[in-house]
MIDO-864350 format. One record per residue (C-alpha): chain; residue number from 1; x, y, z. Coordinates in nm, 2 decimals. Each point is the difference from the previous one (the first is absolute). Example, Ala and Ser with C-alpha at 12.3 -4.5 7.8 and 13.67 -1.06 7.14 Angstrom:
# residues 2
("A",1,(1.23,-0.45,0.78))
("A",2,(0.14,0.34,-0.07))
END
This chain:
# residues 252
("A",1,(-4.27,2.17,-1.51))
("A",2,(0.06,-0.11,0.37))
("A",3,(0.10,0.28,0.24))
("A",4,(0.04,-0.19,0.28))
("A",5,(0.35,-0.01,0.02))
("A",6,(0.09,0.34,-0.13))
("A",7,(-0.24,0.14,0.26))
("A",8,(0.16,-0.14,0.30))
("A",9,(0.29,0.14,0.18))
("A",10,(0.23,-0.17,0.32))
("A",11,(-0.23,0.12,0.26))
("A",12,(-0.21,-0.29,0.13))
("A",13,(-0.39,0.05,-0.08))
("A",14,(-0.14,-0.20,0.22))
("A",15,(0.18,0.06,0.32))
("A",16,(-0.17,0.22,0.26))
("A",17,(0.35,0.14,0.18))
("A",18,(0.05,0.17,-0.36))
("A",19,(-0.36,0.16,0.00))
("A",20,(0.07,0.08,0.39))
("A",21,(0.29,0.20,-0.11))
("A",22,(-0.09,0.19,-0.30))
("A",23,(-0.35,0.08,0.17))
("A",24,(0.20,0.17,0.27))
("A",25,(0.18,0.21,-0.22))
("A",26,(-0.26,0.12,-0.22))
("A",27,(-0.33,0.08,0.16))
("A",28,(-0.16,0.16,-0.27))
("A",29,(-0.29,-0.18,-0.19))
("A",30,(0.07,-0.21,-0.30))
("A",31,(-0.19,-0.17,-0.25))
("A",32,(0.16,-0.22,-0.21))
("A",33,(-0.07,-0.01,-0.41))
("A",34,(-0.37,0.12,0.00))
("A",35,(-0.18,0.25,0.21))
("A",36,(-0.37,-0.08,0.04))
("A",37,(-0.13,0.29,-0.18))
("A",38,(0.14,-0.23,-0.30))
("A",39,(-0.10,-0.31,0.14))
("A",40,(-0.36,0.09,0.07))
("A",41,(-0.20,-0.08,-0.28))
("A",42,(0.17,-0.41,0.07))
("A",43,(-0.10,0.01,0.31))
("A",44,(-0.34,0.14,0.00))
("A",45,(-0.06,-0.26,-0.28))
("A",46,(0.10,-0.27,0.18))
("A",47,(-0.03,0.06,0.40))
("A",48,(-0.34,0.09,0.14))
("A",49,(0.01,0.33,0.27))
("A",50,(-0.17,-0.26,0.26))
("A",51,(0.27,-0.27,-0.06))
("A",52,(0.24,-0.10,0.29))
("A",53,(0.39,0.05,-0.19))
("A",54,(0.32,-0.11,0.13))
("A",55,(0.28,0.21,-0.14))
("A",56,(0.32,-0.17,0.02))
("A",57,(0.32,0.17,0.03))
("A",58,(-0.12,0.31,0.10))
("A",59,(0.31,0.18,0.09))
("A",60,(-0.04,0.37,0.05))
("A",61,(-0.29,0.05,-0.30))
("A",62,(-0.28,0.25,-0.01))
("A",63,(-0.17,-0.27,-0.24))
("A",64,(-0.24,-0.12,0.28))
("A",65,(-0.07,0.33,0.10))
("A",66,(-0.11,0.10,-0.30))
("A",67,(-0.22,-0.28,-0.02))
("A",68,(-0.15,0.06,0.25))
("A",69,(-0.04,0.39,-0.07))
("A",70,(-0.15,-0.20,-0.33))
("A",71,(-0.23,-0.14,0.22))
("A",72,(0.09,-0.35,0.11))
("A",73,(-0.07,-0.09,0.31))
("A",74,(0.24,-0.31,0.13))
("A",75,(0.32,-0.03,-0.10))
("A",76,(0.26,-0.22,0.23))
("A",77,(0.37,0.11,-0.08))
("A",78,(0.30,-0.23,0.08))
("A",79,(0.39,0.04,-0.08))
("A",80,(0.28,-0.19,0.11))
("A",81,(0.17,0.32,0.18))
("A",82,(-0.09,0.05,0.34))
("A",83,(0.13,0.39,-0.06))
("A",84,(-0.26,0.07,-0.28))
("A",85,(-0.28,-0.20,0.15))
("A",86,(0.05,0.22,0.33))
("A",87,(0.01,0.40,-0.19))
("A",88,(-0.28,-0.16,-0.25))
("A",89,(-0.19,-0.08,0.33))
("A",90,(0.06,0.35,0.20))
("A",91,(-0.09,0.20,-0.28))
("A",92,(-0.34,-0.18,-0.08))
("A",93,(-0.10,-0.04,0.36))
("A",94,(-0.28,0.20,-0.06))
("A",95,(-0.09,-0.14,-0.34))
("A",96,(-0.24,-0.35,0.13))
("A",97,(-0.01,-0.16,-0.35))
("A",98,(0.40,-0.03,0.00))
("A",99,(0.14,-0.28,0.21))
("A",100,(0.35,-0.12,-0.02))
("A",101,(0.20,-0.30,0.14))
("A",102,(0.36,-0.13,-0.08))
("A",103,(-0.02,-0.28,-0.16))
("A",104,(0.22,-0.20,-0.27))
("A",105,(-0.17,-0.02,-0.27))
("A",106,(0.11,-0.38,-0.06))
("A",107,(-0.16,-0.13,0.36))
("A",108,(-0.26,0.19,0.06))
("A",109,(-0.22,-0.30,0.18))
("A",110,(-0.12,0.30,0.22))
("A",111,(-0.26,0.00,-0.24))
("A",112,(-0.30,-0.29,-0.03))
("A",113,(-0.06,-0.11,-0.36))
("A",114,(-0.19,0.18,-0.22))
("A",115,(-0.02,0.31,0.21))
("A",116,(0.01,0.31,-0.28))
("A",117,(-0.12,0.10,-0.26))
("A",118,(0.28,0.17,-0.21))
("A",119,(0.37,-0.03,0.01))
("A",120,(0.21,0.30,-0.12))
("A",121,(0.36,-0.05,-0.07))
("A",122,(0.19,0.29,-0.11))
("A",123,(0.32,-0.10,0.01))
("A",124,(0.08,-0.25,0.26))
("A",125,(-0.01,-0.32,-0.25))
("A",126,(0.26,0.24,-0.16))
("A",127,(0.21,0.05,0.29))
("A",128,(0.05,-0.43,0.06))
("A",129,(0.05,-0.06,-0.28))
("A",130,(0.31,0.18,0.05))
("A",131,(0.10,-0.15,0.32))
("A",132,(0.15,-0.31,0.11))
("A",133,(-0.17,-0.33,-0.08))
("A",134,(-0.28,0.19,-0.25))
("A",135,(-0.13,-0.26,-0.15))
("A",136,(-0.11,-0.16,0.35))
("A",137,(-0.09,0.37,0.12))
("A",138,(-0.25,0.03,-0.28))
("A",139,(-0.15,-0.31,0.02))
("A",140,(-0.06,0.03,0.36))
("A",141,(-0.12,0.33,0.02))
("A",142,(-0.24,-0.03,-0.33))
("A",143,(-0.12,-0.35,0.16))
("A",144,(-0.09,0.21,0.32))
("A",145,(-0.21,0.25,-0.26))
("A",146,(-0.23,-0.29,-0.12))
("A",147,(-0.06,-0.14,0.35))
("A",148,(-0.08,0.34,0.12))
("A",149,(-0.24,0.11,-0.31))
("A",150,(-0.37,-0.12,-0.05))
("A",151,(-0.12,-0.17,-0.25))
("A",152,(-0.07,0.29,-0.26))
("A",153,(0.23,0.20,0.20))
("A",154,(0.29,0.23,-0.21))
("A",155,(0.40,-0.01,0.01))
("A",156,(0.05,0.34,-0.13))
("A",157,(0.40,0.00,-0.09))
("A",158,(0.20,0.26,-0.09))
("A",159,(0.33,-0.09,-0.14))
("A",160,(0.28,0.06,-0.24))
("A",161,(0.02,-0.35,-0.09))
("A",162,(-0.13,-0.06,-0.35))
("A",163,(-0.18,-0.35,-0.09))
("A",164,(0.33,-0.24,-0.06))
("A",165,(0.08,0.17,0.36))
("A",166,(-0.36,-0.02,0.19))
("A",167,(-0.21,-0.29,-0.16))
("A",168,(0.21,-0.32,0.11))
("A",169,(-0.08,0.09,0.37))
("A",170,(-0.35,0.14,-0.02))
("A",171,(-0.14,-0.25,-0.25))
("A",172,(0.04,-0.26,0.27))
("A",173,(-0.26,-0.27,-0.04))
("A",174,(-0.11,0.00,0.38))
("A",175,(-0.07,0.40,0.02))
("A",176,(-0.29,-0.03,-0.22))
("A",177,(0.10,0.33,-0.13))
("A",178,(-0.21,0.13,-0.33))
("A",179,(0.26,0.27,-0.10))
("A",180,(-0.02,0.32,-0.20))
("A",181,(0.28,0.22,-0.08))
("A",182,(-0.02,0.37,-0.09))
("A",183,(0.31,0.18,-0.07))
("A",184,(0.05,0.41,0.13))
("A",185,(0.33,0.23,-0.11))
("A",186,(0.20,0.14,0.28))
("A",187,(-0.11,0.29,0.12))
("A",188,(0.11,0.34,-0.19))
("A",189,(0.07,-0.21,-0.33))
("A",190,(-0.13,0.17,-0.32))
("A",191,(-0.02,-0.13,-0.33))
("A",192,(0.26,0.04,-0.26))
("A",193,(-0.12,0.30,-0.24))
("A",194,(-0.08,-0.11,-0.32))
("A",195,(-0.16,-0.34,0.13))
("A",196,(-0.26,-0.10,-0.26))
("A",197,(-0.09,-0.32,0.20))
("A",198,(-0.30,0.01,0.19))
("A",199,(0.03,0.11,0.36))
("A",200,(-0.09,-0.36,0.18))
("A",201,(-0.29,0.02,0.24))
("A",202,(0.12,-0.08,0.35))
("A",203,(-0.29,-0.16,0.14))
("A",204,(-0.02,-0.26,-0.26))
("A",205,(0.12,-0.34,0.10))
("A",206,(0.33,-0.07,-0.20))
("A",207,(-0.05,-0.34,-0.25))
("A",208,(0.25,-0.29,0.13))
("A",209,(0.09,-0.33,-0.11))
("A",210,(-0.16,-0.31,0.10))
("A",211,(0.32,-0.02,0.28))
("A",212,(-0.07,0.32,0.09))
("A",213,(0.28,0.24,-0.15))
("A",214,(-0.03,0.32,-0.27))
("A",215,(-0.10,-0.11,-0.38))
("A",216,(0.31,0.04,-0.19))
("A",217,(-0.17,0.27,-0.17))
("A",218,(-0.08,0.22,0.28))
("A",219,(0.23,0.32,0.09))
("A",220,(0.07,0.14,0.31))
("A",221,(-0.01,0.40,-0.06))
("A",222,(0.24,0.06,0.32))
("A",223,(0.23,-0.23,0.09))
("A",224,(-0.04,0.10,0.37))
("A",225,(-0.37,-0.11,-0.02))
("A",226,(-0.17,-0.16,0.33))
("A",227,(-0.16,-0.26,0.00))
("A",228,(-0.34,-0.09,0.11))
("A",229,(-0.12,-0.32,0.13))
("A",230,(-0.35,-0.03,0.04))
("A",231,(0.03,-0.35,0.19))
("A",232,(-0.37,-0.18,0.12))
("A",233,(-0.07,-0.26,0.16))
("A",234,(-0.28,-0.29,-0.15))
("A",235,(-0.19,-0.20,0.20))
("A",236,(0.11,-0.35,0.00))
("A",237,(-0.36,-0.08,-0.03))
("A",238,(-0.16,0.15,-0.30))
("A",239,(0.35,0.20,-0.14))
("A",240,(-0.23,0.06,-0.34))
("A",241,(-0.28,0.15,0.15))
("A",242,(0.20,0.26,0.18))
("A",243,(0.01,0.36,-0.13))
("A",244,(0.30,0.15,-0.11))
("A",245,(0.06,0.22,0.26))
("A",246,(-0.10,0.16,0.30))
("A",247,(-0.16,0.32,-0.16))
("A",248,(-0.05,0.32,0.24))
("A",249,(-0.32,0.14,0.00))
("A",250,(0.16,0.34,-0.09))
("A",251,(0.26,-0.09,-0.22))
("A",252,(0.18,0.27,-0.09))
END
């Protein structure tokens, strides 16, 4: 299963005159796949309240609102449209722990290295990796992730792209990236009736291959799953002596 390619369109991703345009023409709030309410018990697990997060590919999404009504206290949004990044910035004027900035995601040297704490990526991988020159567009941007992380710092991703799809660019040598994936139905999906199988436990990390993709043995319950990629980031100097993750003080 690679979804890639059914899941793009002819609309160009990664360009920000297409996220001008559809921005201006629908103002309302939208998050894309998840809500947080879902996403929660991921990101309570794996981002601390105190830690400083740069959400990339904002767009118009109360998901950094409701973290911080979750109680985070510093989360710096960027997005490629100039549009979103300016009704994102009006309506939480008043709201200190949101900042936003434009930015492209693949250049975002604004930053110094090692500046946050979490990444979360709902989406935006998604979105160049159906645009022009994806393969570059990924690279760059996921490159600009690990520069920006600290050691022990989180890449949370949230994607459609199953393993064949996600692991060749995030299992990159040079990221130092220890990754766990967790899988999560779309939302509303309810189990066929008569299932005898056991209901799988969402917060479980999902088994992979030694090269990173599903045991032949696993199934996926819904086939519009998302993906979860817990993605963090070792130490190059003691990458065994490193805990797992990142783990809130309050998880959950």
């Amino acid at each position: 299963m690679n979804r890639d390619a059914s899941s793009c369109n002819t609309y160009d991703y990664g360009d920000a005159v297409y996220w001008d345009a559809r921005y201006q023409q629908e103002a309302d709030s939208f998050d894309w796949y998840q809500r947080y309410a879902a996403l929660r018990p991921f990101v309570r697990k794996f981002i601390s309240t105190s830690a400083s997060v740069l959400m990339v590919g904002c767009g118009n999404a109360v998901m950094s609102e409701d973290m911080v009504n979750d109680g985070y206290e510093d989360i710096m949004n960027v997005d490629i449209s100039s549009v979103a990044v300016d009704i994102m910035r009006r309506k939480h004027q008043f709201i200190p722990q949101l900042k936003y900035m434009e930015m492209d995601v693949r250049d975002m040297s604004f930053f110094p290295d090692e500046k946050f704490d979490a990444v979360v990526d709902k989406g935006t991988l998604d979105a160049l990796m159906c645009g022009t020159d994806a393969s570059i567009s990924a690279a760059k941007m996921l490159g600009e992730v690990s520069r920006l992380l600290k050691p022990g710092g989180v890449y949370l991703l949230i994607t459609y792209g199953d393993p064949k799809a996600r692991m060749p660019y995030l299992m990159r040598p040079s990221y130092n990236w220890k990754i766990a994936l967790f899988i999560i139905p779309r939302p509303g999906f309810q189990r066929p009736e008569g299932c005898n199988t056991p209901e799988k436990p969402y917060l479980e990390p999902v088994p992979l291959t030694d090269n990173g993709l599903l045991l032949p043995s696993f199934v996926i319950e819904d086939p519009d799953s998302h993906f979860i990629y817990v993605c963090q980031k070792m130490d190059d100097s003691d990458l065994n002596n490193i805990a797992p993750y990142p783990l809130s003080a309050d998880v959950l």
